[in-house]
N, C-alpha and C positions, 0 to 999 in steps of 0.2 A: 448445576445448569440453570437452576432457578436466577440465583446467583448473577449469574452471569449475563442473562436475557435481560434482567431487569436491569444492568450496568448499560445493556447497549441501547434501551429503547428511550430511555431517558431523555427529556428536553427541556427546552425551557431556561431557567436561571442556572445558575450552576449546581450541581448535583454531587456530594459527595460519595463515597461508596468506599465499605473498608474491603481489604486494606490498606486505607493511604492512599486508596485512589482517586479520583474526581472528575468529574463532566462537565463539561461549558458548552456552550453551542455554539458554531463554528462565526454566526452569523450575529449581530448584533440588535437584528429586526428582521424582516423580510429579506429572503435569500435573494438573486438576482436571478432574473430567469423562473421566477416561481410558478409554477403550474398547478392545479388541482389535483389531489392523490385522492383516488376512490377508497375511503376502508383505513383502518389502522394498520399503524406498523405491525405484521404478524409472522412468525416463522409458519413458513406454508409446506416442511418438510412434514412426507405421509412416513404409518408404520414403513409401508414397500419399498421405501427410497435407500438405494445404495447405502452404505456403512463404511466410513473408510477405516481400516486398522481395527475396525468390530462394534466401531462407537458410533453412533448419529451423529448428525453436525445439526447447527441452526442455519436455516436458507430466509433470510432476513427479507420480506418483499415492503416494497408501499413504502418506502422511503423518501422523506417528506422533507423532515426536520435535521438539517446535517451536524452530527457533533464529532468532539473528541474525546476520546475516555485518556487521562493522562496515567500509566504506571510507574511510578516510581522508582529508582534502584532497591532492588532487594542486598545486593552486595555493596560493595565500597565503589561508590561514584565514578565513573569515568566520566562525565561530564559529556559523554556522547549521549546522541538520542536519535530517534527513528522513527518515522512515521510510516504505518503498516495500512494499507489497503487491501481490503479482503478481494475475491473475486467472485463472479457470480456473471459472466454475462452481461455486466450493464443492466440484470433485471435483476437481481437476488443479490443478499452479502452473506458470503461463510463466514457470521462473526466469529464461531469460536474457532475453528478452524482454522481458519485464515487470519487469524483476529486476536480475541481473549488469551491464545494458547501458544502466540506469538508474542504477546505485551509478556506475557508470564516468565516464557522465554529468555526474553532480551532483559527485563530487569533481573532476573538472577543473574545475567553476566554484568551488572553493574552500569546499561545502558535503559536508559526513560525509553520504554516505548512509548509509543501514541496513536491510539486505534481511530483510523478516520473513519465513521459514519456516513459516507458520501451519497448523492442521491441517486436511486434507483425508484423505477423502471425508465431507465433511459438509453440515449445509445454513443458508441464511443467520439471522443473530438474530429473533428468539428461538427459533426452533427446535431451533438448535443455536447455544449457545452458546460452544464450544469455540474458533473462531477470532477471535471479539472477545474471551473471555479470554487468548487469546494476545496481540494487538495491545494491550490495558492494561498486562498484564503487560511487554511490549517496549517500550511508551514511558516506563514509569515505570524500566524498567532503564536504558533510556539519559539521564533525567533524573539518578537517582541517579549515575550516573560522570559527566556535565555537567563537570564541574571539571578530572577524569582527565583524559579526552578531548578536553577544548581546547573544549567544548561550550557556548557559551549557554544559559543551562536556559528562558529566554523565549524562543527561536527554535528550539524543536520544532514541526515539521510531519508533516504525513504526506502520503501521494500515492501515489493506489492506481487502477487499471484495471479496468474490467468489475465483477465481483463484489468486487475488490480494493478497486474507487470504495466499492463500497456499504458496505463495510466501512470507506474512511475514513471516508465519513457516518454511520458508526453510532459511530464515534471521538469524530467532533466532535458527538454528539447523547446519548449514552449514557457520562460521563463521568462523572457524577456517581452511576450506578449501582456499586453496589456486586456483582460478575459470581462472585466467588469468596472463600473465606475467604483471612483473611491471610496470608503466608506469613512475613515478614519485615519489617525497617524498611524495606524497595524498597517497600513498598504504601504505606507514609506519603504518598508522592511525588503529587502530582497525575498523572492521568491524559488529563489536558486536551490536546490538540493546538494548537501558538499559531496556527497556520494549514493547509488543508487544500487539497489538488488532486487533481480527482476526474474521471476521465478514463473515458467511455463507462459509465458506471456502469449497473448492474440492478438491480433488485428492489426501486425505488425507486416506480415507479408500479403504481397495481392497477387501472387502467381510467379510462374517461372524464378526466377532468384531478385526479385526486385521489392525497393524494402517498399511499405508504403508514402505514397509523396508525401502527405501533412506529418510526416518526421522528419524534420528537419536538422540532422546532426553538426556539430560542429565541434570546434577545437575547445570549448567550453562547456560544451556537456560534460556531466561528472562521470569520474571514476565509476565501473558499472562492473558486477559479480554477475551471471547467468548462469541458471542451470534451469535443464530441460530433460525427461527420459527420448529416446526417440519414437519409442512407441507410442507417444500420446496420439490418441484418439479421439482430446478436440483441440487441439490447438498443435496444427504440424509443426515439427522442429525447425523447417524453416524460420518462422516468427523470432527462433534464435540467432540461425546462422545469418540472416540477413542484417539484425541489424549490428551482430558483432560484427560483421566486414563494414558495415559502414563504421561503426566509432574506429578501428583498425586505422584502415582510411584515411579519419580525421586526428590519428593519433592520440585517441581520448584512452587512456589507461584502463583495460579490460582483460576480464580472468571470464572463461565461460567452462563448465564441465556439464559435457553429453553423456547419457546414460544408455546402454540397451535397453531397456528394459526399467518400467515405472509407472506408465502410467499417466493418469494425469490428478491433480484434486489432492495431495498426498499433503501439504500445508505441512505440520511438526509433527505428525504422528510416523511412527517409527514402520514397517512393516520391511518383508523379507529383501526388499531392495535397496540396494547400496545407495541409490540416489536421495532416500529419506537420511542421508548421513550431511544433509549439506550445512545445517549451523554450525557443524565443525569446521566446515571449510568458509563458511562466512564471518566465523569468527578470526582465522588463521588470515585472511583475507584482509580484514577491518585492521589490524596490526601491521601486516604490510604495507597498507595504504596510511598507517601513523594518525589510525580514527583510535584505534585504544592502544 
């Protein structure tokens, strides 16, 4: 655990961390949109706070400094790669959760994940814009190294949970906006996500069946996986069903699976519900879409 806090709070120059891992900072100077953060970066999880699958998680607040943690393949290369958004509400990051135990994850299938560090205590696009220009700016940095890092620059994905989903949807919907001024040649790079997986996502529906407006879908949004329990209890399934009938719709290539029963927060830990079974079907998924 230690471990692992000390991998994500990291700032500054680049940061190595075994094993084989490394940290950069998403940002090259001064983020865009820079605000004042009261207090360090601290996990504000109490003894009393939920346990999901029996474990703690880290609930990451005061998110200041945006980075990426890159993991390597542990297996033989697929030359795909992923970038993973934890979720939290827009105020908190489940790093290891949503995070650390996803990079772990995806590189023993022989895919780089890449944990974005995005800023929080903020709220979803366009309100605040600060965490989707984090997530442009982190795909186009890890396009740009593509060649470095053993990377495919046509098999960038992203795959994000809860508020982290909503943020991939705004990935794969809001690429072609332009979120902040240039920094550098890294902004030349597309923004685009080749594929997306979006995992109990919010802030997606605003009532009755209608998705919300600032998602703007089209025939170029990527390739999109879903899964949701229906029983979650903070983020209604709607947030699913809505926005698969829109990519439907726009005939963007979509796999969604609903579950009775799940819950919400469950990220890679396994417990009695068949819906924690979903990297099997995200992997089965990424092959038919010809990602590995």
């Amino acid at each position: 655990m230690r471990l692992a806090l000390a991998l994500v709070l990291g700032v500054g120059v680049v940061v190595h961390a075994s094993p084989g891992r490394w940290q950069l900072p998403i940002w090259p100077g001064q983020p865009p949109n820079a605000h004042r953060v009261v207090g360090p970066e601290v996990d504000k999880t109490a003894a009393q706070d939920d346990k999901i699958a029996g474990r703690p998680l880290i609930r990451l607040t005061n998110v200041g400094g945006p980075t990426i943690t890159v993991f390597p393949p542990a297996a033989a290369n697929t030359r795909a790669a992923v970038l993973v958004f934890p979720g939290g509400g827009y105020q908190v990051l489940a790093m290891d959760l949503e995070g650390t135990e996803v990079c772990d994850w995806l590189a023993s299938r022989g895919i780089t994940g890449v944990l974005v560090k995005y800023r929080v205590p903020s709220a979803p696009y366009p309100r605040s814009p600060m965490p989707l220009q984090d997530a442009q700016r982190a795909l186009r940095l890890v396009r740009f190294h593509a060649a470095e890092w053993r990377i495919d620059p046509h098999k960038i994905g992203v795959l994000g949970f809860s508020a982290g989903g909503h943020l991939s949807v705004a990935m794969s919907t809001h690429f072609m906006d332009r979120l902040y001024r240039t920094v550098d040649t890294i902004d030349r790079v597309s923004c685009r996500p080749d594929f997306a997986v979006v995992l109990y996502p919010g802030h997606l529906w605003t009532g009755g069946w209608t998705l919300n407006p600032d998602i703007r879908v089209s025939h170029s949004t990527p390739p999109t996986f879903i899964a949701q329990a229906e029983d979650d209890p903070v983020d209604d399934v709607r947030n699913s069903l809505v926005y698969y009938d829109a990519l439907r719709q726009a005939k963007v290539p979509v796999e969604m699976h609903l579950y009775a029963q799940g819950g919400h927060a469950w990220g890679l830990r396994k417990t009695q519900f068949p819906v924690t079974g979903w990297p099997g079907l995200v992997e089965t998924w990424l092959r038919t879409i010809r990602v590995l």
